[in-house]
C-alpha positions as CSV (number, residue, x, y, z in Angstrom):
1,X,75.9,166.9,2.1
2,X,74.1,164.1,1.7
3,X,70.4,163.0,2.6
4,X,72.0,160.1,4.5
5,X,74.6,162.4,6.2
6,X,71.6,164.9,7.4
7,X,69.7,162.4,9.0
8,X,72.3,160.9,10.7
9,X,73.4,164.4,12.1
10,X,70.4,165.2,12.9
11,X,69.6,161.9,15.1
12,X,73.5,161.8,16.9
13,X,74.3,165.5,16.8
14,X,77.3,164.3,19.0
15,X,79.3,162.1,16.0
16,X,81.8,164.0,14.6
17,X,81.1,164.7,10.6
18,X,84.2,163.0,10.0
19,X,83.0,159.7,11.4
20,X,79.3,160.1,9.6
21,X,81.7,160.5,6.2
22,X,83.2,157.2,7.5
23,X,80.1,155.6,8.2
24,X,78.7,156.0,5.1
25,X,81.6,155.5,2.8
26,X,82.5,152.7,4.4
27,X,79.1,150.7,5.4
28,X,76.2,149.1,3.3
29,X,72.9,151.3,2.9
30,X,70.3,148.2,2.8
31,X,66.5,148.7,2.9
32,X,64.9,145.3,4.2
33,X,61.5,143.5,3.9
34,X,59.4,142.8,7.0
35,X,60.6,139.6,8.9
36,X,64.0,139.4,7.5
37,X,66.4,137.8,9.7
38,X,69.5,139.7,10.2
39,X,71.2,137.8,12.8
40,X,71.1,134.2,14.4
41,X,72.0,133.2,17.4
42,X,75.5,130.9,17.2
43,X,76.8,133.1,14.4
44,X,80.0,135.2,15.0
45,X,79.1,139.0,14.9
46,X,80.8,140.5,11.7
47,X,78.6,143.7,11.3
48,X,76.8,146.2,13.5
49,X,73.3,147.3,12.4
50,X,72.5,151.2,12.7
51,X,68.5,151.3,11.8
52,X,67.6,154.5,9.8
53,X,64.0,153.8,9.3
54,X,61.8,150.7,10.3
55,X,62.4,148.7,13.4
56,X,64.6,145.6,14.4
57,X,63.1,142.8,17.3
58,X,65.7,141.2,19.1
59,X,65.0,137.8,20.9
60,X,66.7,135.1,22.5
61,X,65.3,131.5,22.7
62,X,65.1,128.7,25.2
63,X,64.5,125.4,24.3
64,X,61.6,125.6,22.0
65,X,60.8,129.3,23.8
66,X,61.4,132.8,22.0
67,X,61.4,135.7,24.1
68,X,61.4,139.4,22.8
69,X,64.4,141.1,24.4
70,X,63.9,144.8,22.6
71,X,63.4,146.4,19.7
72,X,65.8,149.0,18.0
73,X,64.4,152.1,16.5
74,X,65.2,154.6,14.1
75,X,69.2,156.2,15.1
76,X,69.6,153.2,17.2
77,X,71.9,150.1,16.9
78,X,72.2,147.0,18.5
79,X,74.6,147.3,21.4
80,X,74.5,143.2,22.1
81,X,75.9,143.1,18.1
82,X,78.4,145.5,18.8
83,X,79.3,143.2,22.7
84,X,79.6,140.0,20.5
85,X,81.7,141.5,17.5
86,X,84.4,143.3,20.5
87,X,84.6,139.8,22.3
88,X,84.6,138.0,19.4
89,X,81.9,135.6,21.0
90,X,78.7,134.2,18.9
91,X,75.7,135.6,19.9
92,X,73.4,134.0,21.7
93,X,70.5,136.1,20.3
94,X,68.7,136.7,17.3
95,X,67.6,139.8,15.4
96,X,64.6,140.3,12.6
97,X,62.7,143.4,10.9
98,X,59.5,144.1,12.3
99,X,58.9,146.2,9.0
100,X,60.6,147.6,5.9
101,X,63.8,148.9,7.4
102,X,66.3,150.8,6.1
103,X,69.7,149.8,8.1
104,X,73.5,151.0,7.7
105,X,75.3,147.6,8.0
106,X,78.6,148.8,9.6
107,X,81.7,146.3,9.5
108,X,82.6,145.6,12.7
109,X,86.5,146.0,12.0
110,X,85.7,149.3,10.8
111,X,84.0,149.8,14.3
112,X,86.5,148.7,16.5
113,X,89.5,150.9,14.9
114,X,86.8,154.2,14.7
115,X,86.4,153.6,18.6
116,X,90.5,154.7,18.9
117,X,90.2,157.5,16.2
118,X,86.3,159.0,17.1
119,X,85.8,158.6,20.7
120,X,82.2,160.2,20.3
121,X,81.5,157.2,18.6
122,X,81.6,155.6,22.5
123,X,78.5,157.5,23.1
124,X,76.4,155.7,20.5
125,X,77.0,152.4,22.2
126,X,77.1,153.7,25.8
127,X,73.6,155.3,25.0
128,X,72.3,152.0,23.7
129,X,73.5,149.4,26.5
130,X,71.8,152.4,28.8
131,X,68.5,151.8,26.9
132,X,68.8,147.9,26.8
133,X,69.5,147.5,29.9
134,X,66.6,149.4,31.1
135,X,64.3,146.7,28.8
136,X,66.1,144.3,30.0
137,X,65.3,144.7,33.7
138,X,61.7,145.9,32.6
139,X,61.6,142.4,31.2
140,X,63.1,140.5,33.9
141,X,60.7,141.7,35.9
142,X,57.5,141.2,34.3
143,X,58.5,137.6,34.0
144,X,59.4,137.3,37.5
145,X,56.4,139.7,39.1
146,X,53.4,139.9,36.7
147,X,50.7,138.3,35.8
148,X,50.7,136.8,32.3
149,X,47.7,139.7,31.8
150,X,50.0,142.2,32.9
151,X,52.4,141.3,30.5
152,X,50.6,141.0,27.4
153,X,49.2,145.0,28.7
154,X,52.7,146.3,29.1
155,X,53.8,144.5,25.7
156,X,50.8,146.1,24.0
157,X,51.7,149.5,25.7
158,X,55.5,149.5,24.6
159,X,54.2,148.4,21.1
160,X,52.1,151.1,20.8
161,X,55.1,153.8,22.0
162,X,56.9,152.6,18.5
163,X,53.5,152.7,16.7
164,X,52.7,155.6,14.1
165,X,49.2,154.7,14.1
166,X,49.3,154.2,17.4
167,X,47.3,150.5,16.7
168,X,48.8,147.0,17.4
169,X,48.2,144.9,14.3
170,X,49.8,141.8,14.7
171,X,48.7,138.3,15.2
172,X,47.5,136.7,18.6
173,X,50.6,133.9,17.2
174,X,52.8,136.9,17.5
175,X,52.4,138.4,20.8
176,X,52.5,134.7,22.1
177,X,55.9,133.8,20.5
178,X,57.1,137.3,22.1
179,X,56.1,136.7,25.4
180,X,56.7,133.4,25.9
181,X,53.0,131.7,25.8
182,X,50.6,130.1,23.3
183,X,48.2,131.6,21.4
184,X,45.2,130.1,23.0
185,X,46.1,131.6,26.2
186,X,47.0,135.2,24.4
187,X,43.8,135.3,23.3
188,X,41.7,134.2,25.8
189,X,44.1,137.0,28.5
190,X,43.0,140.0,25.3
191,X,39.4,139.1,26.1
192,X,40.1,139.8,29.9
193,X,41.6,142.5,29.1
194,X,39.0,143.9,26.9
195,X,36.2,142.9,29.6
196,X,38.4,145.1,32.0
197,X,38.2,147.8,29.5
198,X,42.2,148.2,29.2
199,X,41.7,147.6,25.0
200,X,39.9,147.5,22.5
201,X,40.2,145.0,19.9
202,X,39.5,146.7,16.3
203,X,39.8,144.8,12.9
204,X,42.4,147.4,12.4
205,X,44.0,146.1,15.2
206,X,44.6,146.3,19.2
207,X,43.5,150.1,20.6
208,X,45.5,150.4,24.8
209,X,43.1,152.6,26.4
């Protein structure tokens, strides 16, 4: 059994060991430096990302706006990938690494015929457009409701969640490109929010108390 095979088993106990065999005989085991990009929007959806290690951002842009949509962690895979390569539509979103990620490309082909022979392969995809959708309307409404404050909080918060050192390190640039502002006004908002004693701003990077 492979090292590969266990960690999949171990993350989706519900796939059937034939279909991790599958998987892994029949997809691409890529490790990838930070800010690759993986997918652009217009392109038509050939392969379906499964992230072992790392993390994937997934945005979608508006005129000369980007907006982070959600990331996809370790044992998950992108279920708006998996939407565009069943319709064969082209995507209207874009996908990079936030870090060094390892990622099982799976061939969407392969996908679509493993959905008839290993139904517990359903569940993967069910549980992911569960998960999106939830960040989705979490989204939604924090650009409809809140405060541009309150949004750069509940970014930092969910960034943290997928943290190991539970730090934010990433440019004030960053954050503003993900939430739709400008950098000027992301960090002049962190400053707030440091006078309100919700962070703490480290040269290690941003502390959510």
């Amino acid at each position: 059994m492979s090292e590969l095979f266990e960690i999949i088993k171990e993350k989706l106990p519900y796939l059937e060991n034939a279909l991790i065999d599958k998987m892994i005989e029949k997809s691409s085991d890529v490790t990838l430096p930070p800010n690759q990009q993986i997918l652009r929007e217009g392109q038509y959806i050939k392969t379906i990302p499964l992230v072992i290690s790392g993390l994937l951002k997934v945005i979608t842009s508006h005129g000369d706006k980007e907006i982070l949509l959600y990331y996809i962690q370790p044992s998950e895979s992108c279920v708006m990938s998996f939407a565009f390569s069943m319709s064969d539509e082209p995507s209207n979103i874009a996908a990079f690494t936030e870090t060094e990620t390892r990622v099982l490309i799976l061939n969407a082909e392969d996908v679509k015929s493993w959905i008839m022979s290993f139904p517990s392969i359903n569940l993967l995809f069910l549980n992911q457009y569960n998960n999106r959708y939830k960040d989705l309307v979490d989204t939604i409404g924090d650009l409809i409701y809140e405060k541009l404050d309150t949004r750069i909080y509940n970014y930092l918060k969910q960034r943290v969640a997928i943290s190991d050192s539970g730090l934010v390190n990433i440019p004030h640039r960053q954050i503003a490109e993900e939430i739709a502002s400008s950098r000027e006004v992301v960090t002049r908002l962190l400053k707030k929010l440091e006078a309100d004693k919700k962070i703490v701003q480290t040269r290690d990077g941003i502390k959510v108390l």
